[in-house]
N, C-alpha and C positions, 0 to 999 in steps of 0.2 A: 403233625406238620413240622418239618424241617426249619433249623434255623433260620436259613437262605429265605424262606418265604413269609415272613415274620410282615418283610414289607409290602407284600402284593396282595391283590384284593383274593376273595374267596374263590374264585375262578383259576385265577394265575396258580393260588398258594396247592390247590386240588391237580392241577395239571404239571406244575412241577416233583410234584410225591409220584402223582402215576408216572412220570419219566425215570425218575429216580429207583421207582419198581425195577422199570422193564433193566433199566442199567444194571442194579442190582442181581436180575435173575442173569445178567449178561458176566458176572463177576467184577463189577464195578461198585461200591460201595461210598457213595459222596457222602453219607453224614458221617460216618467213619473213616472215611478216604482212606479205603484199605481196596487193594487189585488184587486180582486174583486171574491166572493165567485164561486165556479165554479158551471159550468152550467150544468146537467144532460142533457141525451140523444142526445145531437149533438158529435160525430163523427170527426176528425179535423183529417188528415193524410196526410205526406210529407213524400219526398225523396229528398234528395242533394246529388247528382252525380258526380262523376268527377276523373280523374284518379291520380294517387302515383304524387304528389308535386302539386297538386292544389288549397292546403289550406283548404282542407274539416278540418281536425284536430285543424287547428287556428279558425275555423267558433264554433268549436262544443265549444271551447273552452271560446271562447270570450259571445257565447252565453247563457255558464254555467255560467259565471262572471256576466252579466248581470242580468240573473236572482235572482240566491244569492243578490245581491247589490238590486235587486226590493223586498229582504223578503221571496223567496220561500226556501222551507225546501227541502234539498238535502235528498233524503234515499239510504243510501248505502248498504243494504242488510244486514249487520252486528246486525243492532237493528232499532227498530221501535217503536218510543214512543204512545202509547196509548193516547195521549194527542194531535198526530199531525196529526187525523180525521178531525179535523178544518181546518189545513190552507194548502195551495198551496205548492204541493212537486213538485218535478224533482228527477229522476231517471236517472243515463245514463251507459249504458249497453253495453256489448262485450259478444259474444258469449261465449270466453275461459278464462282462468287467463291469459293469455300470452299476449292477444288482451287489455283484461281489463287494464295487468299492465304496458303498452304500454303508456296507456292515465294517469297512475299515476304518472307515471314517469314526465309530462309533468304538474303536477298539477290538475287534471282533477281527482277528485273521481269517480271511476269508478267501476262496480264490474260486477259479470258474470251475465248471464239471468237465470241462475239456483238458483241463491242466491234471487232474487227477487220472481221468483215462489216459492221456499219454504223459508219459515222465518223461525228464530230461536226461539223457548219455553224460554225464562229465570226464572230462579231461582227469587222468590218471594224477598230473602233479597239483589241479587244482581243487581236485576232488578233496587233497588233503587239507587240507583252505577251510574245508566247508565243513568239514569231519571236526577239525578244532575248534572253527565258529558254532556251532551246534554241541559241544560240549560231549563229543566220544572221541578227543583225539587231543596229543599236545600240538604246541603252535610247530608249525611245519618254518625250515627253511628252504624259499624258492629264490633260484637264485635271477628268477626274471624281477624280483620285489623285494623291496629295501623293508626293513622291520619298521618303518614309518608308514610304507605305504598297509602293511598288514595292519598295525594301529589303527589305520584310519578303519579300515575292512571289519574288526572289531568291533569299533566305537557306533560304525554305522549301523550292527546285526544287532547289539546292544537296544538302541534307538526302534529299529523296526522290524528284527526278525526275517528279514528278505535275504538268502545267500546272492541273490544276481546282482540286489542292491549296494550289500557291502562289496562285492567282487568289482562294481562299478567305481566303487568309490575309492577302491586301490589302484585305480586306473586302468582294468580292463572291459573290454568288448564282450557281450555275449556270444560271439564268434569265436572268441579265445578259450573261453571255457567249458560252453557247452558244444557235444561235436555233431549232436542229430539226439533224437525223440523215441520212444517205443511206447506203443501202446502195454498200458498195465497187464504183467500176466501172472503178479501173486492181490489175492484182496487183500482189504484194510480190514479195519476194525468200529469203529463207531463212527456214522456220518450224519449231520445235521445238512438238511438241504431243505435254505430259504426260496422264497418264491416258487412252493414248489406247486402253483397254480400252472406257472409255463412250462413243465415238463410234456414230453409226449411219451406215448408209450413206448419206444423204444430206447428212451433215457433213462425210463423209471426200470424196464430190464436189465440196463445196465448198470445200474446203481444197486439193485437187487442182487448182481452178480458178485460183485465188489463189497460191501458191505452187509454183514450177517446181522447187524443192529443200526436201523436205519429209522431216523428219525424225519417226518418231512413239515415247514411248518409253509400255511399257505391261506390264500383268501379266497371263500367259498364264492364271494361277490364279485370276482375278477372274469376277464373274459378266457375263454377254455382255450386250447391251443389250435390253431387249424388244423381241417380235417380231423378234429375227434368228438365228431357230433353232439358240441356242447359241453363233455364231461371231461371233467380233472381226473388224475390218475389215485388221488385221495378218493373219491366219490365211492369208489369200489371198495373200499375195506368196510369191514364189519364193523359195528359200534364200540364192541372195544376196543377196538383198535384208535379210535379218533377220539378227540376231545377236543369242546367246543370251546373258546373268549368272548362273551356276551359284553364285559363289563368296561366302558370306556375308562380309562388312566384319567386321574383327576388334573394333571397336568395338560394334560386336551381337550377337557369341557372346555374352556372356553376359545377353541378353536373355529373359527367360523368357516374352514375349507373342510374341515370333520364335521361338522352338524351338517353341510350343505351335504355330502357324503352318504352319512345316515340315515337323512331324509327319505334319502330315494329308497329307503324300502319300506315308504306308505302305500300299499299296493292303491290307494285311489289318489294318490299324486299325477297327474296329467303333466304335460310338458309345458305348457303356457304357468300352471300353480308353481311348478319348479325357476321358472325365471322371474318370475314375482319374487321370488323366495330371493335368489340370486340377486336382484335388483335390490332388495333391502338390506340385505348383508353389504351389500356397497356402499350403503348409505351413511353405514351402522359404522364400517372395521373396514381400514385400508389396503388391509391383508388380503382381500375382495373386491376388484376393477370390473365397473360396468364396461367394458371398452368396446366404442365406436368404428375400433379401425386394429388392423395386425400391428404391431409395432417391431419393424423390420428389424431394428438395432438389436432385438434379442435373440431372430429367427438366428446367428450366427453358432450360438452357443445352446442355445433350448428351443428345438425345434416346435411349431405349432401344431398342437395334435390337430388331427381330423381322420374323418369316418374312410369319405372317399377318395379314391385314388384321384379322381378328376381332378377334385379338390387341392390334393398335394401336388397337380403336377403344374395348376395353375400358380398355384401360390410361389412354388420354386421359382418358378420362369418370371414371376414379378418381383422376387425376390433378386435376381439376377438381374433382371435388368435394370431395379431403381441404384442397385453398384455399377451398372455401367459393365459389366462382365462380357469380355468378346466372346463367341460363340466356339471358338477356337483354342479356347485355355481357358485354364479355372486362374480364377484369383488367390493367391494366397490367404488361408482365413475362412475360404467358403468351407461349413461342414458338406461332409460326407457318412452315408450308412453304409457299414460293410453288407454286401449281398451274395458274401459266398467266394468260394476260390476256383476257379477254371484253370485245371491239371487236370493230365493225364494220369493214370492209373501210375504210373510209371516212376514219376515223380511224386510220391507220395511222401518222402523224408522231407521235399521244399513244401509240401503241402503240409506238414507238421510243424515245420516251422515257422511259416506263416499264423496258421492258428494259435499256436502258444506264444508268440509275441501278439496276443491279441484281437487277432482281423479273423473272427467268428462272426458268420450272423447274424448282423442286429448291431455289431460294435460301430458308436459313435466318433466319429475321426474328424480332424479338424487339417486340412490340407496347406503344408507349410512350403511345398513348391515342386519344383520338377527336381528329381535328383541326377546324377553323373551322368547314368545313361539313356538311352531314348526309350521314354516308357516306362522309367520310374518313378514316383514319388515321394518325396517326403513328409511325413503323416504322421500327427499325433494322436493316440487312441487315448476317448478321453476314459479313465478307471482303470488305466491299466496301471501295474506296477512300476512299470519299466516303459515308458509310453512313446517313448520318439523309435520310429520304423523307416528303414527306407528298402520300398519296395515294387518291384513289378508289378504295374497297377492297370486296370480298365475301369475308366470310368463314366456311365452312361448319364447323361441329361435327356429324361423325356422330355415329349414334346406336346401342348397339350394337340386333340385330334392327331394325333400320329402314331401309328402302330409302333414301327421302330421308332429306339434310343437316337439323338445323335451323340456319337464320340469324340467328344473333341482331345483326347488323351488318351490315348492305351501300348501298354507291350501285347504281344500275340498273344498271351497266357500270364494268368498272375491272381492278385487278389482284385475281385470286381465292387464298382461301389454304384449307387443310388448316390443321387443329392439328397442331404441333409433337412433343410430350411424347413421342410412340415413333414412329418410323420404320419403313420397311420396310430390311430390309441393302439392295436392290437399289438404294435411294432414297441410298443411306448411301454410295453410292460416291464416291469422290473428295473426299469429307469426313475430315478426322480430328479429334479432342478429345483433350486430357490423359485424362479419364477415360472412359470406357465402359463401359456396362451390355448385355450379352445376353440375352435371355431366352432361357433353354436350352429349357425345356419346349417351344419351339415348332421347336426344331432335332432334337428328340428325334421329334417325331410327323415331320419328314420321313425322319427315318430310318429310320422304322416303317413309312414309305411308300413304300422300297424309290426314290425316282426317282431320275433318272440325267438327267445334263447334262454334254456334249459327254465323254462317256464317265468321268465321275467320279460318284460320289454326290454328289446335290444337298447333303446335309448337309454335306458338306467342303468344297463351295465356299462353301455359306453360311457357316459357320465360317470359312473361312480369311477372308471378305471382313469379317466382322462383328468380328475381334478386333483387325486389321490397321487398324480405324480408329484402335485406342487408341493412344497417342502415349505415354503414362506409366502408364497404371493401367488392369487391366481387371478389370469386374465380372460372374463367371458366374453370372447368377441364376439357381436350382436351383426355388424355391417361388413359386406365384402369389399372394405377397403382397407387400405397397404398404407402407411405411414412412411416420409422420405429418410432416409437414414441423415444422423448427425453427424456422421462422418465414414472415411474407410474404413474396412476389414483390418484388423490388429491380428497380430499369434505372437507379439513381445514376450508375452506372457509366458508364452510356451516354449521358449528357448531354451530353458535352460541349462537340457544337457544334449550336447548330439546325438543324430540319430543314427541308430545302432543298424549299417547295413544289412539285408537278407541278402543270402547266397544265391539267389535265380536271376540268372544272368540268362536276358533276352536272348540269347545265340542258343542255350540251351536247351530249349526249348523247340523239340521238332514237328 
């Protein structure tokens, strides 16, 4: 057993040595932090499994530390030194920003799988900016930046490691620096990819392409991705390739959104025994809201999961209306879900840069007003690094009983959104919030619908995914009512840096 695993249970301490193997047979050597040039053509691929509080996240963690402290070059997506072809990277990856900034929170540099398949183009004079801050270059004189403003550019990469953050912080635009995107066309080298229950198969080829030792960690109890008949893209590997976390972290036994969690894989748990269950943890632990009613004041920031679509489009549209929201404009504050970019083929460099300042879908946006020109907005994406966006937007409010969207906002082409205020759990994945709302009643009718998903009850897995977003509090709403808000939509909060314009300018657009 390795130093490192001295503090993890028998489980953790067994699955960190087998990683350490495979790194090993990769020319990676952690208890000796000794590298060794990597090896073409061998293939290395793992999965670490295990359900919400079994330390997959302190594994991935402890094994980022590791490796940093043995010498390997972490790439964050952000910038890529031309310098660092030579030596041993690690990459570690989330599907979403929300997934990603999940693990930043925690310490853990992380960035999306989008930002790794396309890099960033820099600018020739600020390139060297970044070449210094990253430690393959001395401090560069630009003469657009005073050696205070590069201090600050320092002191900030120092702090968090981000080059567009310090580049920000000397007071440039990422317009200024970055000039446009290319998809990856040399691979990496080691990639850790969390959440890797929401991959589909055409991501996990992609990541297979890219990374020769690829590690994926994920939860077998989560729900599969659409259209892939139930199964994860881990499912498929061989046993040794996988390793299982049975053992819950003793700092989470007495979790009571973890035990409600767990529960649900008593295969003779009914749905009426699981709210009973639900009902006395409320009793019990604060941490656990029987609740009566939505509580609208939080739909702004942690949208309410639910099953059905019906369900979400009704909720929005009361959500909407108890703010008074004209039909005709969003309010400042109302979230928004990104649902994709509509461009032409044509336009593929403005569709790259949309995506890499965040507006992938699934990304959680909180809409801060109309921007300069007709059809833009300004938009903070909540997880992203760099989060204030102003951009060419469509944005639809369904309707409920109505086929089409209406729009009450849009450029001809741009990045498109969904309302925010309730989710789907499917959508919910890879997200988490201090608090969360369920709506039970729509977990009830699938339970009354008897379906079944890769041999469990859909309602357990929706359950299990739906509660496992909460991070502190969670809310079991029992009744289809809507609670009045205490006051307007705020975004104070999110002021405060401006938002960094995109280049797709409506006229361009034929």
């Amino acid at each position: 057993m390795t130093q490192a695993a001295l503090t993890f249970s028998e489980d953790q301490a067994d699955a960190y040595d087998r990683v350490s193997e495979m790194l090993r047979a990769a020319g990676v050597d952690l208890s000796g932090e000794v590298l060794l040039p990597a090896k073409e053509g061998a293939q290395r691929l793992m999965a670490l499994v295990g359900k919400a509080g079994s330390g997959k996240t302190l594994l991935l963690a402890e094994l980022y530390k590791a490796l940093e402290a043995a010498g390997v070059e972490v790439v964050s997506g952000d910038y890529e030194s031309r310098k660092r072809r030579d030596k041993r990277s690690l990459a570690i990856l989330a599907p979403t920003n929300k997934a990603a900034s999940v693990l930043r929170v925690r310490g853990v540099p992380a960035t999306t799988i989008h930002r790794i398949l396309y890099t960033p183009v820099y600018d020739p004079e600020y390139e060297k900016i970044a070449e210094w801050l990253t430690g393959n270059g001395e401090k560069p004189e630009i003469e657009a930046l005073t050696d205070a403003a590069l201090d600050r550019a320092y002191t900030s990469f120092q702090g968090h490691k981000s080059v567009p953050a310090a580049l920000a912080a000397a007071g440039l635009r990422g317009s200024d620096f970055i000039t446009g995107w290319k998809r990856r066309e040399e691979p990496l080298d080691i990639g850790f990819v969390d959440e890797a229950s929401m991959l589909d198969a055409r991501q996990f080829e992609d990541l297979q392409e890219i990374f020769p030792n690829l590690l994926l960690f994920g939860d077998p109890a989560q729900l599969a991705p659409v259209n892939q008949s139930g199964a994860m893209v881990f499912d498929a590997l061989k046993p040794a390739q996988k390793m299982e976390l049975h053992r819950i972290h003793r700092q989470d036994a007495d979790n009571p959104i973890l035990d409600l969690a767990h529960a649900l894989a008593d295969p003779a748990l009914e749905f009426s025994d699981f709210e009973r269950m639900v009902e006395d943890k409320a009793r019990q632990d604060d941490r656990v809201v029987w609740g009566q009613r939505v509580e609208v004041d939080l739909m702004a920031r942690s949208p309410v999961l639910v099953w059905r679509n019906a369900t979400r489009i009704r909720l929005i549209n009361a959500f909407r209306s108890v703010h008074g929201a004209p039909e005709t404009e969003l309010l400042e504050g109302e979230p928004l879900i990104c649902d994709g970019i509509e461009l032409p083929l044509k336009h593929r460099k403005k569709r790259l840069d949309l995506e890499a300042r965040g507006l992938i879908k699934g990304a959680q946006v909180i809409y801060l007003g109309p921007g300069r020109k007709p059809g833009f907005s300004r938009l903070h994406v909540m997880g992203a690094e760099d989060p204030q966006v102003s951009a060419a937007s469509i944005v639809k409010i369904e309707k409920p009983d109505e086929e089409e969207p209406f729009i009450p906002y849009a450029a001809r082409m741009g990045a498109t959104f969904l309302h925010g205020a309730a989710v789907t759990i499917h959508k919910a994945q890879g997200s988490q919030w201090d608090t969360v709302q369920v709506f039970a009643p729509d977990l009830f009718v699938a339970a009354r619908m008897g379906r079944v998903e890769a041999g469990q009850p859909l309602w357990k897995r929706l359950a299990y995914v739906a509660i496992t977003r909460a991070q502190e509090r969670l809310i079991w709403v029992v009744r289809n009512r809507l609670s009045k808000p205490t006051g307007p939509l705020v975004v104070d909060d999110l002021r405060a840096t401006p938002a960094a314009p995109l280049t797709l300018e409506a006229g361009e657009v034929e």
